[in-house]
C-alpha positions as CSV (number, residue, x, y, z in Angstrom):
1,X,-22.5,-0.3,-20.8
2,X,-19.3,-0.4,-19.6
3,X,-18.9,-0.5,-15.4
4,X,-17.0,2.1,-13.1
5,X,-14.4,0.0,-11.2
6,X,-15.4,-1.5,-8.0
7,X,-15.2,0.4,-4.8
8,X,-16.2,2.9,-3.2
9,X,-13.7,5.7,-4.3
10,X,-14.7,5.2,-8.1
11,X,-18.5,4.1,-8.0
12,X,-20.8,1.7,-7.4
13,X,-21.7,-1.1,-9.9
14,X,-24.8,-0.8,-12.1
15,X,-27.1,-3.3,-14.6
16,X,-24.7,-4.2,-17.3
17,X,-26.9,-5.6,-20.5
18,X,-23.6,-7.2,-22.5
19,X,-20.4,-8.3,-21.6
20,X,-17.9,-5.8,-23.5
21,X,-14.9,-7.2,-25.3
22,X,-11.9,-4.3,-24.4
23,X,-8.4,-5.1,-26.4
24,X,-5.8,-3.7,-24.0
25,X,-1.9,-3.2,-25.4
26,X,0.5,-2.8,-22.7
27,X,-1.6,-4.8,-20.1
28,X,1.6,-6.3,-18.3
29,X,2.9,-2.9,-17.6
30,X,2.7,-1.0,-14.6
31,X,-0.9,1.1,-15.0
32,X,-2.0,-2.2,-17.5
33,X,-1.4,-4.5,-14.9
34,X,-4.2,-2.7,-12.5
35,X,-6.5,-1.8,-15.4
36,X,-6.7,-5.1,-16.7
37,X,-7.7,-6.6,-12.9
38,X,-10.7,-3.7,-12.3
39,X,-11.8,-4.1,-15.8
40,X,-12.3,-7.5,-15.6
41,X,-13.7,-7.1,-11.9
42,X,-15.9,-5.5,-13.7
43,X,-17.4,-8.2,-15.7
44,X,-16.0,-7.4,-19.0
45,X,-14.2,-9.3,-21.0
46,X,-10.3,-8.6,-21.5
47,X,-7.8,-9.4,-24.3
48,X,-4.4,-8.4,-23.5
49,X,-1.9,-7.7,-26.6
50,X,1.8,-9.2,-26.4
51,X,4.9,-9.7,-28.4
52,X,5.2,-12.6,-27.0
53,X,1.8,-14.3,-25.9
54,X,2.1,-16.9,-22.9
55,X,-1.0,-18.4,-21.3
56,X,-2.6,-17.7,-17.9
57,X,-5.1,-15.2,-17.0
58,X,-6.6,-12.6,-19.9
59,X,-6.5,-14.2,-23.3
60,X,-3.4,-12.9,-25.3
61,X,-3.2,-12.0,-28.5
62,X,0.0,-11.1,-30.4
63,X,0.4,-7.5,-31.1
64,X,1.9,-6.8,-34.8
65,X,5.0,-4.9,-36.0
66,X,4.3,-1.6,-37.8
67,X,5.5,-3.0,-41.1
68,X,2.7,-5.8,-40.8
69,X,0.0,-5.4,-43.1
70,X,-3.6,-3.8,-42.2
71,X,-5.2,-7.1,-41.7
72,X,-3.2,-8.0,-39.4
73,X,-4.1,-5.1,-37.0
74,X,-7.7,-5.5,-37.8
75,X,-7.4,-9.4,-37.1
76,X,-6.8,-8.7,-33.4
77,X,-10.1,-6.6,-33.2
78,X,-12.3,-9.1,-34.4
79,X,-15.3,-9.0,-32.4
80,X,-13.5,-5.9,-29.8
81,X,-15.6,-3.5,-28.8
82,X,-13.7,-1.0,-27.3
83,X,-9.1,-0.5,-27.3
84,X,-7.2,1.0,-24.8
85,X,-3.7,1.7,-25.5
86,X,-1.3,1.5,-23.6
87,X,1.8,0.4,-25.0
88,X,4.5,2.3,-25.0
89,X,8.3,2.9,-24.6
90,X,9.0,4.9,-21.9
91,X,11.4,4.1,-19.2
92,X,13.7,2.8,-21.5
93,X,17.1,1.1,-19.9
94,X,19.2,1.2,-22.9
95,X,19.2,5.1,-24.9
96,X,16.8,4.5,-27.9
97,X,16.3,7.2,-30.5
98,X,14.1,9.3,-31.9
99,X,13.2,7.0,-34.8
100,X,13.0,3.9,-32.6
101,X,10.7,6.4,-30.4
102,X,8.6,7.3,-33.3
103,X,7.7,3.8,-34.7
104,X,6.9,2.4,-31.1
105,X,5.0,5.4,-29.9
106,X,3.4,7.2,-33.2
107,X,3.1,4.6,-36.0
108,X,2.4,1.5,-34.1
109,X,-1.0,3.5,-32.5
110,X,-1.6,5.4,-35.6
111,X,-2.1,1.1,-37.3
112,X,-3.8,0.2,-34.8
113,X,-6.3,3.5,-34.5
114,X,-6.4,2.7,-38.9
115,X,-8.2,-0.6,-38.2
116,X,-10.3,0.4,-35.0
117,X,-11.9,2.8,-37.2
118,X,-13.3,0.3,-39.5
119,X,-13.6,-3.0,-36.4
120,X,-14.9,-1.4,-33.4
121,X,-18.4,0.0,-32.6
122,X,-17.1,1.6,-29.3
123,X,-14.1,3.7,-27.9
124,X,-10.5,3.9,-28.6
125,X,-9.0,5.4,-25.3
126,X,-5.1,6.3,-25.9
127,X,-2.8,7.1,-22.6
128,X,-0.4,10.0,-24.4
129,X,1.5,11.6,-21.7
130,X,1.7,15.2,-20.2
131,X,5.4,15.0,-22.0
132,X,3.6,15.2,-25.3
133,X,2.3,19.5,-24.5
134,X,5.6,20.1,-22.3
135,X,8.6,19.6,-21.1
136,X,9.7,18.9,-17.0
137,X,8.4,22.1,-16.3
138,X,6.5,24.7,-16.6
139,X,5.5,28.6,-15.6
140,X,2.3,28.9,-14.7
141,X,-1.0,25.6,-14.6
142,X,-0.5,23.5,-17.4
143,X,-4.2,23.1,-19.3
144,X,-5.2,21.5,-22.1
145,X,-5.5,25.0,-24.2
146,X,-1.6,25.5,-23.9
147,X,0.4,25.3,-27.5
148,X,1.7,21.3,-26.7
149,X,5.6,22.4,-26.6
150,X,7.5,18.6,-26.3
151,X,10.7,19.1,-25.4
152,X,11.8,15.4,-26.1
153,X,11.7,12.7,-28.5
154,X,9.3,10.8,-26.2
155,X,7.3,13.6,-26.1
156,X,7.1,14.6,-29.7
157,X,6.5,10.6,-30.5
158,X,3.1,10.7,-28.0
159,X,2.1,14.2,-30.0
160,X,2.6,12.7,-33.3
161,X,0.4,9.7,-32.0
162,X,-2.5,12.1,-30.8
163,X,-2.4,13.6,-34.5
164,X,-2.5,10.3,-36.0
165,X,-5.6,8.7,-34.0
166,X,-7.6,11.9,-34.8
167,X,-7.0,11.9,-38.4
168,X,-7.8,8.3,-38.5
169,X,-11.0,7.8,-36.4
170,X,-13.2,10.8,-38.5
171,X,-16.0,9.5,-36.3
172,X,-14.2,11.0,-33.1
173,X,-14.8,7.9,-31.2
174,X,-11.9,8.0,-29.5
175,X,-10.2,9.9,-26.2
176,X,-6.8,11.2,-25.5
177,X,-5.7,11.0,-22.1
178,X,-2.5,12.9,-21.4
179,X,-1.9,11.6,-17.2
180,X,1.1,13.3,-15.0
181,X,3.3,11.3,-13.1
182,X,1.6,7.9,-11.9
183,X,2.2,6.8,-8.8
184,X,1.0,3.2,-7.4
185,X,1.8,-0.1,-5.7
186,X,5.4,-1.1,-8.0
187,X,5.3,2.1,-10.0
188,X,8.3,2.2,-12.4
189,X,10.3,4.2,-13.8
190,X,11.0,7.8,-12.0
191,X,8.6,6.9,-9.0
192,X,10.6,3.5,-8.4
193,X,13.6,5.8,-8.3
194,X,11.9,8.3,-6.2
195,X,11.0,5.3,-3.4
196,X,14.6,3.9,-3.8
197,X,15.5,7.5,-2.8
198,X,12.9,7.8,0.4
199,X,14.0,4.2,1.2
200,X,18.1,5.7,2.0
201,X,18.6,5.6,6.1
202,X,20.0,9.1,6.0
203,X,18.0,12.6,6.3
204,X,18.0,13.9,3.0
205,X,18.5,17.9,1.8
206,X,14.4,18.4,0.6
207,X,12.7,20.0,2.8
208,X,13.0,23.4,1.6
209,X,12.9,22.9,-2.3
210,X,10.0,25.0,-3.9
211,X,9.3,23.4,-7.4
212,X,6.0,21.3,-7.0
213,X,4.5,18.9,-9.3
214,X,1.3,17.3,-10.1
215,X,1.0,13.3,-9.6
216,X,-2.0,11.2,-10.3
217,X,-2.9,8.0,-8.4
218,X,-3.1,5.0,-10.2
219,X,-6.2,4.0,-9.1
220,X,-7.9,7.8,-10.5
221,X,-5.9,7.2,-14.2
222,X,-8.1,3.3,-14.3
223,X,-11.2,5.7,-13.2
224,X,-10.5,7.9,-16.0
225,X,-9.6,5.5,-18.8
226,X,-13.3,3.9,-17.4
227,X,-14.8,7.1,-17.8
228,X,-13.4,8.1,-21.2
229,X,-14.9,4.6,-22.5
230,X,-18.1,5.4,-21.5
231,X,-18.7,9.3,-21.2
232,X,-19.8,10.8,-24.8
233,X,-18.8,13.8,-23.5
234,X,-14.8,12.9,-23.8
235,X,-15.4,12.0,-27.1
236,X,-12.5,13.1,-29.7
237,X,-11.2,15.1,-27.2
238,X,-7.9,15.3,-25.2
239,X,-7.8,15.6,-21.3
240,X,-4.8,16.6,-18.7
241,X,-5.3,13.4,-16.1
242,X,-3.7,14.8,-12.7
243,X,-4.9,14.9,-8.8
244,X,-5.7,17.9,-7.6
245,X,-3.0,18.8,-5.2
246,X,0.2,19.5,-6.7
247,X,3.2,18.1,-3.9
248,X,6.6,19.6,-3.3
249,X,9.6,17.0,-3.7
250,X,10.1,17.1,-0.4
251,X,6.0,16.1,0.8
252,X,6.5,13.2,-1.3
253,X,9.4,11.9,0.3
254,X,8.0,12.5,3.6
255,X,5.1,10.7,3.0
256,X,6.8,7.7,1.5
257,X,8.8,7.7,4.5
258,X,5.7,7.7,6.6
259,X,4.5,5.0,4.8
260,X,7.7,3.2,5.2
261,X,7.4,3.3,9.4
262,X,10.0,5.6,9.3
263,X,9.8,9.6,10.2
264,X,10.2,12.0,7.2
265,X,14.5,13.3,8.0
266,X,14.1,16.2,5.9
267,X,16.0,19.3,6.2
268,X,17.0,22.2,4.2
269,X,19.8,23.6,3.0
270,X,20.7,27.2,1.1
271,X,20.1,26.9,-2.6
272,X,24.0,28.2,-3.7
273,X,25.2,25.0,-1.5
274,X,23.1,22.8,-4.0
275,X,24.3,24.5,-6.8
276,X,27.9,24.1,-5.6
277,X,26.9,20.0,-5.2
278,X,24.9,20.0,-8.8
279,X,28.3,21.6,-10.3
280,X,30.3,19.1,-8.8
281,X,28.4,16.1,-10.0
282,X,27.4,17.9,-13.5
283,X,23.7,18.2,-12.4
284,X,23.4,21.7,-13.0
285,X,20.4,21.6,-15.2
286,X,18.7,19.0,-13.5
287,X,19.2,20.7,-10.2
288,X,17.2,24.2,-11.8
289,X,14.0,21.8,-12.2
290,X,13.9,21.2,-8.3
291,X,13.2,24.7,-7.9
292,X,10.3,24.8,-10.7
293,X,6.9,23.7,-11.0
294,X,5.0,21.2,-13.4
295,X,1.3,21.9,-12.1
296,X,-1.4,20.7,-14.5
297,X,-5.1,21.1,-14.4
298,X,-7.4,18.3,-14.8
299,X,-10.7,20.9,-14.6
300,X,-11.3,19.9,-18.0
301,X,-11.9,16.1,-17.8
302,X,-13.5,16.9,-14.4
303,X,-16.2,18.7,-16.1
304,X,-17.2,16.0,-17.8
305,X,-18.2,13.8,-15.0
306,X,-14.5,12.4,-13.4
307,X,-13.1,13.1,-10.1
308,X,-9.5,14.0,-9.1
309,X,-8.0,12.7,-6.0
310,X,-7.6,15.5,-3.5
311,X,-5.6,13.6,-0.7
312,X,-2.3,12.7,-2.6
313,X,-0.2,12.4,0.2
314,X,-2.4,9.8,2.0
315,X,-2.7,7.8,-1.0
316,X,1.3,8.1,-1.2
317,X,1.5,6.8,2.4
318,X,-0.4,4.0,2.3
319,X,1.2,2.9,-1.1
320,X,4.5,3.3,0.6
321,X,3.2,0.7,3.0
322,X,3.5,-2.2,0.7
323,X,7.0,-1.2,-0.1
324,X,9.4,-4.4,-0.6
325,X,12.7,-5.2,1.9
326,X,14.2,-5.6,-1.6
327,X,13.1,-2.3,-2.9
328,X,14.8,-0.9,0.3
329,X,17.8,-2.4,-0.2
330,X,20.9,0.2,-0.5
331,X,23.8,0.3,-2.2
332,X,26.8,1.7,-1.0
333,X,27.1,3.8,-4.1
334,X,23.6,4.9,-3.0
335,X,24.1,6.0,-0.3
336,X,27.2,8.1,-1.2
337,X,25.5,9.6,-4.1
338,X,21.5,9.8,-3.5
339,X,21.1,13.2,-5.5
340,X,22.0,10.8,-8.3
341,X,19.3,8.8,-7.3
342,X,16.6,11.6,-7.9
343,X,14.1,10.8,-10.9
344,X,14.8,12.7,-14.0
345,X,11.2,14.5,-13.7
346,X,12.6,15.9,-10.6
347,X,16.2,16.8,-11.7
């Protein structure tokens, strides 16, 4: 059996008969990078999936193109016994379409779900997103028994994905994990802009803003991706991955602040002077989702055995802690224009 990683916040370690084989795509990225680390703490056994395989550490293996034949997806799952998948595009710095979306995020898992059906003996744990059942917000808790309502090419690329592993893997061993925002030591992506934001020496117009949003610590998404590979209970089914406490834009500033040595500098200021500053710099839309909520329920995948973090903004703080002087740098233009800086989740 597969291992919950070590430490005391996710479990102790038990008797582990085998060493298990898990293929991991995406392992150099930001939540790959931490998963690869306690699953190998772990005692199993780790190969990592590349473009471009380089030696050092986990074995790699190169990960094929979509237009590849099926062998060559099954080739890389010789002797595998379980396939997380993490591979993505998501934080894209150029503007990629919809099509470009679709093959990276849909076909490429729907191949590689194809062959895992017929290779591997264990699990096939895919990390959608919460973008794939809504947009960057929502009225009311997000659960799993909402219509999924994507709002984005992303997001309609992960649902496509979701329909494509469970028409592929009839046996249902597999578990679809759709996490909120991730946050963790050199997070990317709208959390890196969210610390670049906290990191500006000025006191910043949050404090007031009402729109609150679920997070999940990195640490809780490796629990639940250990969880899903070993829990029957998750199998063929699709789980909301959040903390408990949803923060306020605001609380999460503050305690990345805190974490930085550095008090919060929050204050507020009346909603029509924001709306005044959004018009001016054409943030109008992204200034309404300050004042909304994306709040998701993870009750579901609790049930089956996981825990949620409940102390979000003390895992924030001491994240904060680790912080970079480079990552603090500012630029001037940052400092003229920080709403600018806010992450597009938040805008």
């Amino acid at each position: 059996m597969l291992e919950n990683p070590v430490g005391e916040e996710f479990g102790g370690v038990s008797t582990r008969k085998r060493q298990n084989v898990v293929l991991v795509t995406g392992a150099s990225g930001f939540i790959g990078t931490e998963l690869v680390k306690q699953l190998e703490a772990a005692g199993n056994r780790v190969i990592c999936t590349s473009r471009e395989p380089s030696g050092g550490g986990s074995p790699y293996v190169r990960l094929p193109y979509t237009d590849e034949p099926a062998s060559a997806f099954e080739n890389i799952l010789e002797n595998v016994d379980h396939v997380v998948h993490l591979a993505a595009i998501h934080h894209a710095k150029r503007a990629v379409s919809a099509e470009e979306y679709y093959a990276a995020n849909c076909l490429l898992t729907g191949r590689l779900a194809t062959a895992a059906h017929k290779k591997i003996s264990g699990k096939f744990v895919f990390t959608s997103s919460i973008r794939a059942q809504c947009g960057s917000v929502f009225d009311g808790v997000l659960r799993e028994s909402d219509p999924p309502q994507p709002t984005d090419d992303y997001g309609r690329a992960k649902l496509a994905a979701e329909v494509e592993i469970a028409a592929a893997m009839p046996r249902r061993n597999y578990t679809i994990l759709r996490p909120v925002l991730v946050y963790g030591p050199n997070a990317t992506g709208n959390l890196a802009k969210l610390t670049r934001l906290a990191a500006l020496p000025i006191p910043l117009p949050l404090k007031s803003l009402p729109g609150k949003r679920s997070l999940l610590d990195l640490g809780a998404l490796c629990a639940a991706i250990f969880h899903s590979l070993q829990e029957p209970k998750t199998d063929g089914e699709t789980f909301i991955v959040a903390d408990n406490s949803p923060l306020r834009l605001g609380e999460i500033v503050a305690a990345m602040r805190r974490g930085m040595g550095h008090s919060p500098r929050l204050f507020s200021v009346p909603e029509a002077f924001l709306s005044i500053a959004a018009k001016m710099t054409a943030q109008t839309d992204r200034k309404q989702r300050l004042y909304k909520d994306l709040v998701a329920s993870s009750a579901k995948l609790q049930s089956t055995g996981w825990e949620a973090v409940d102390d979000s903004m003390r895992r924030i703080e001491e994240v904060s802690t680790t912080v970079t002087s480079a990552q603090r740098a500012i630029s001037s233009l940052a400092a003229r224009y920080p709403f600018l800086l806010l992450p597009r989740d938040f805008r």
